[in-house]
N, C-alpha and C positions, 0 to 999 in steps of 0.2 A: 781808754783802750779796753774791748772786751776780757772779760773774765771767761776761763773755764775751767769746770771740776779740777780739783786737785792733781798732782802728777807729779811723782816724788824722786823719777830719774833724777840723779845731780844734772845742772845745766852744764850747756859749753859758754863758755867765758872768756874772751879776748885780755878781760883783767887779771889774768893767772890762775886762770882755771886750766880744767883738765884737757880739754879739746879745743879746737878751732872752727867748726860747723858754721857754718852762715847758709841760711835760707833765702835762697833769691827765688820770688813770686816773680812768674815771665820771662818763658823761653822765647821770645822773640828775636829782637838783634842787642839793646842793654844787657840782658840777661848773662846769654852767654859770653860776651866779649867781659864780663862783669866778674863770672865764675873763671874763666881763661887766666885774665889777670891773679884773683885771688887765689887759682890753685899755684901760681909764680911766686906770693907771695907765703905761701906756707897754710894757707887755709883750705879748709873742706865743704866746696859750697854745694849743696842740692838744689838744683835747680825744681820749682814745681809749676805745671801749665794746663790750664785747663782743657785745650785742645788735646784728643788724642794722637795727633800725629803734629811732629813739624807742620807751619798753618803752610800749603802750598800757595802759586797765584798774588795775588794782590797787586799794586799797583809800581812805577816806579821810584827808586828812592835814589839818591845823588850819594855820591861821594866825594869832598872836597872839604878844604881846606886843614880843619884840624883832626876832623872826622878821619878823613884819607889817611891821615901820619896814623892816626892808632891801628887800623889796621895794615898799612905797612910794618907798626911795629909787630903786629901780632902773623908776622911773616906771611899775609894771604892774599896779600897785593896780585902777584901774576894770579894768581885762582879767580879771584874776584875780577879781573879785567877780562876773562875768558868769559864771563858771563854778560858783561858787556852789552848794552840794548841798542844799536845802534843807530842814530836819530840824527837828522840835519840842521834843526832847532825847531824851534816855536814857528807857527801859523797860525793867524788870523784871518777868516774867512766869511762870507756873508751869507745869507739865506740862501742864494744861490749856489755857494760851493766857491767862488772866486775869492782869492786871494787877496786880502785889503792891506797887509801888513804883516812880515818876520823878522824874525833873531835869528842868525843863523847860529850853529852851535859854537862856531868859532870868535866871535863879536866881541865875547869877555874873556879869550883866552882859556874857552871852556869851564869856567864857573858863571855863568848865565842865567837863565831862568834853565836852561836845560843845560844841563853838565857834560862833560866830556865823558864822567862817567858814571851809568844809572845804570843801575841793578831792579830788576825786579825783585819785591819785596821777598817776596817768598823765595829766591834762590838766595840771597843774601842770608836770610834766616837759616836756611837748610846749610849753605857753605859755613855757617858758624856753629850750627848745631851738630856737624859730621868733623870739625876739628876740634870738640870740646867732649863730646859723646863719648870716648876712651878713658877721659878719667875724671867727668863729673857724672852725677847720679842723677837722672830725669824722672820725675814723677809724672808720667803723663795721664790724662785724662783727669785731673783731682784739684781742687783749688783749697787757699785757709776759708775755715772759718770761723776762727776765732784766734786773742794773741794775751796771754796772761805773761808780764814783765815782772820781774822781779829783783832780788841785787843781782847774782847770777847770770840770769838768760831769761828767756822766752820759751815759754811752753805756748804749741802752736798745735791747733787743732784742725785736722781736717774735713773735709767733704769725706771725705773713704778710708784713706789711709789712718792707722793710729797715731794719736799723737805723739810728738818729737817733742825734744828739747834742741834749742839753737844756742849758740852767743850772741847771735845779730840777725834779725830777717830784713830784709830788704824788699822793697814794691819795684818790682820794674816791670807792673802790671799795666801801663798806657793809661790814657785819659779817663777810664770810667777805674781804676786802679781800685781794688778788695783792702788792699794793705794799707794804701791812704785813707778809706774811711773807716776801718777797724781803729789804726793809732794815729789818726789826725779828725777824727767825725766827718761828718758827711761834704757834701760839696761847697757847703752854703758858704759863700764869699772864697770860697779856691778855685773853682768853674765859673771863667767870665764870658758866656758868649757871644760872638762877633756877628750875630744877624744873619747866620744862614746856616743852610743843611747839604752834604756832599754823600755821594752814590760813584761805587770805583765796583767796576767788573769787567771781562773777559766775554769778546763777541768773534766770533767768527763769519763775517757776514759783507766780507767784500767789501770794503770801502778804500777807494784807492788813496792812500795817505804820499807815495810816495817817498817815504822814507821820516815825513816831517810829523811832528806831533802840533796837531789840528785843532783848532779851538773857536766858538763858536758865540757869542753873545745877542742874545734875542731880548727885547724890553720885557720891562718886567722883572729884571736880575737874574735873569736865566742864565745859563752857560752850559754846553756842551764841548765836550774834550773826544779826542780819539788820537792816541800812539800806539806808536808799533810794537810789536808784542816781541819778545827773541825768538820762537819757533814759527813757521809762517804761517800767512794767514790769519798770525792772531793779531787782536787788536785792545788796545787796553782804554774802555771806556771811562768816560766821567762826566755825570750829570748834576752840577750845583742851581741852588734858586736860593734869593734873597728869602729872609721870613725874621720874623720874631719868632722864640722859643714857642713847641706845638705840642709838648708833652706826650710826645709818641712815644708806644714800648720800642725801646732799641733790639728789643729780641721779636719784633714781628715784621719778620721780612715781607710776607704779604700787603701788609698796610703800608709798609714804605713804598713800593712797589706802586701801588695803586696813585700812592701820594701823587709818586714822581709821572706817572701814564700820564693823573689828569696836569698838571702842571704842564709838563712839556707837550702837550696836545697840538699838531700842528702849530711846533715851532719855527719847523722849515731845516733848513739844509739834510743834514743824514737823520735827524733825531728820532723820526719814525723806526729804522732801520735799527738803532740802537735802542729804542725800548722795546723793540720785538725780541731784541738779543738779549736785554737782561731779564726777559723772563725765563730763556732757557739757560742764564748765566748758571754754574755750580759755586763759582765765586762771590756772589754778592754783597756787599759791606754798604754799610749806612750809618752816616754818623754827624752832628752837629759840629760847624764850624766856632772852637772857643780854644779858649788857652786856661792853664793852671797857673796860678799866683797863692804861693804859701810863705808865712812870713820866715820859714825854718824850712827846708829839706830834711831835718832828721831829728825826729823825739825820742830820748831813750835810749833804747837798742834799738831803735827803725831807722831804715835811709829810706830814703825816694830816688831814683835814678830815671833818666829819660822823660817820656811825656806826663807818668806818673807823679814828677814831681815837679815838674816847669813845662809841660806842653805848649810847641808856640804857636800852632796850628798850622796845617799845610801850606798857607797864605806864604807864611815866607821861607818855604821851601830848606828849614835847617833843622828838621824836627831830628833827622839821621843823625848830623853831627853832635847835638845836644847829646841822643843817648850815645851815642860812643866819646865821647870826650869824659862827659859822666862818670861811663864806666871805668873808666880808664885813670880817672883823678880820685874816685872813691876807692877802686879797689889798693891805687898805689899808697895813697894817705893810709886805709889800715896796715898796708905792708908795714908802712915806715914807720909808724906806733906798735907795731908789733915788735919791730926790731930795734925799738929804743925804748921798749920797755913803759910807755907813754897810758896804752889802751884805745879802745875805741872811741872817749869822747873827744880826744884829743883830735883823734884822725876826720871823726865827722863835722868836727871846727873847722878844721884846716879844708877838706874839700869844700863847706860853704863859703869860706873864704876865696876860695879860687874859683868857684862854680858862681856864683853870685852876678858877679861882670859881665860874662860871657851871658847868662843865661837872661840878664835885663838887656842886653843889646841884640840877642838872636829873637825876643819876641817883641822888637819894635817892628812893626808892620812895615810892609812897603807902602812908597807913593800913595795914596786911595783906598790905603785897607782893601774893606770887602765892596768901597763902591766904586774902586779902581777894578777892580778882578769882576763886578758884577752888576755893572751901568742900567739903572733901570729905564733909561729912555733911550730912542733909538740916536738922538743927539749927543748923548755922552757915550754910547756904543762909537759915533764916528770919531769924535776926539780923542777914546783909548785907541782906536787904528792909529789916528796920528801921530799921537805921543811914541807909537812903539814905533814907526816910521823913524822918528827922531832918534832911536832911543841910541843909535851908534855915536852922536852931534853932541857938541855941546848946547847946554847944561846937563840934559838928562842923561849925559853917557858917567857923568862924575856922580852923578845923584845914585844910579844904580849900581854903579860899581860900586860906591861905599857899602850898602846893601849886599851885594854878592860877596864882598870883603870880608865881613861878619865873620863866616864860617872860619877864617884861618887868624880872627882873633883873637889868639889865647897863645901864650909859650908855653906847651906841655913840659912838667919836668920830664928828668930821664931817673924812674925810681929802681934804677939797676935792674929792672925787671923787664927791658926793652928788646928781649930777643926769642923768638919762640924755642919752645924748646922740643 
């Protein structure tokens, strides 16, 4: 863990110290549902995010199975259904725009590849950052950059702001997470990637979807996506391609950009239409398809919560429930060593205990991994048509249900902390 200059404030200390402070790195959806919890349980967390504003836009996220229960506990179940993206399920489609094969969204009871209930990223975010906003503290626009531990706490340095003293920081910083490679080193053997690269943005440019979310596979490992947006008109793109790691800056949107032009170059169906639109996107996100594997979630005074410390990549569609179940099992575990007098290593035992299971079965890939999701000939392009054809039939209908299961496998306790207040 980074060191920096001295700083002689007393710490905040879980082990019977003065205060109760926790630093959570990532206003995202972890974050807050993270801090919500812990101000339930008697703590004072500050939220700090780099972005200046709540991040708007982004793509959709599901809500289901044990994910879904924490935010009913966290009482914003009707909020969050009102925002609702409304979608008939998956499509599968060919060069020419016809239909080869769907899910509809009812097929698994609405935990499917498309859910009964998805939220765009960014309203999810914002509905948890405007019911947390009241009485946690947001740092925006500023990230750490540095974490000195000691018996105490953590003296935590920033970008802008001066430095603090915490009892606990926590990362629920996402896959590229500041707080995992300050108090865990760098990526090397935590960053496994799955062989490709994914591009998610916002087009307004007419493509008649019909209600269904559209998907597109051209040899090569190519894929193209397009669902519907909640406000009309809009459209929520996604352009993935097979690759080995390319060593691209993740901060030059330009270059990904060009990447993706020349890649998808007369791939056929809308793809022309949709890389004219992400050059006018305001949204644009770029990022390699990989997961996180740490032998610990928590050194010290650090946790890891959500993609920051188990990312299972978008592939299997549970990345949401991860961090909310997370938050939800970490924040509860320090309540309950709070209130039994225990401390925090006690509690960050207990959530690896319980987070552990859940977190090696929500990043078992589906069916094909990334060469199920991104066939690089046009022959294994027609056999995923068919398999998803099937996919209502036995064998494949039990194969994927197991898979869509996942998310509601875990019994959350109830840490008396189960009612909003």
């Amino acid at each position: 863990m980074e060191n920096t200059s001295a700083h002689t404030t007393h710490a905040a200390d879980t082990d019977g110290g003065s205060t109760n402070d926790v630093l959570i790195s990532g206003g995202g959806i972890a974050g807050p549902v993270l801090a919500h919890w812990l101000r339930r349980g008697g703590f004072n967390p500050v939220i700090v995010e780099r972005a200046p504003a709540p991040r708007p836009g982004g793509q959709n996220v599901d809500l289901r199975g044990a994910g879904r229960t924490v935010i009913e506990r966290m009482g914003l179940m009707e909020q969050a259904r009102a925002l609702n993206v409304d979608q008939r399920g998956l499509g599968l489609v060919d060069r020419r725009g016809r239909l080869t094969a769907r899910m509809p969204v009812e097929l698994f009871e609405g935990e499917g590849i498309v859910a009964e209930i998805e939220i765009l990223r960014g309203d999810l975010a914002d509905l948890l950052y405007r019911s947390t906003a009241h009485e946690v503290e947001y740092l925006f626009d500023d990230t750490v950059t540095a974490l000195a531990e000691d018996a105490d706490g953590v003296t935590v340095t920033f970008e802008k702001a001066a430095p603090r003293r915490f009892a606990l920081v926590i990362g629920a910083d996402g896959l590229h997470s500041t707080v995992r490679r300050l108090a865990f080193g760098g990526d090397d053997g935590h960053f496994r990637p799955l062989g490709g690269y994914n591009a998610w943005f916002t087009v307004r440019d007419g493509i008649d979807l019909d209600g269904w979310f559209l998907m597109y596979n051209a040899p090569g490992g190519l894929v193209a996506g397009a669902r519907p947006g909640r406000l009309p008109g809009e459209i929520k793109a996604s352009l993935s391609f097979r690759s080995a790691p390319l060593g691209l800056d993740r901060r030059d949107t330009a270059a990904q950009q060009r990447l993706l032009a020349e890649r998808f170059a007369g791939a056929g169906w809308e793809v022309d239409r949709l890389l004219a639109g992400m050059a006018r996107a305001e949204d644009f996100f770029f990022d390699s398809y990989g997961q996180i594997h740490l032998d610990h979630y928590t050194r010290g005074r650090v946790a890891l919560v959500g993609d920051a410390g188990y990312c299972p990549s978008p592939l299997t569609g549970l990345g949401t429930s991860l961090a909310l179940v997370g938050a939800y099992l970490l924040a509860g575990e320090l309540a309950a060593a709070r209130a039994a007098g225990t401390g925090h290593r006690a509690a960050f035992a207990r959530y690896e205990e319980l987070m552990r299971p859940y977190v090696t079965r929500s990043q078992e890939l589906p069916p094909g991994g990334m060469n199920g999701y991104a066939p690089n000939s046009a022959a294994m392009i027609r056999l995923r048509a068919a398999s998803m054809r099937m996919m209502g039939r036995w064998p494949m209908r039990s194969i994927l249900a197991a898979q869509f299961a996942k998310a509601g496998d875990i019994d959350l306790p109830d840490y008396a902390l189960a009612t909003a207040a």
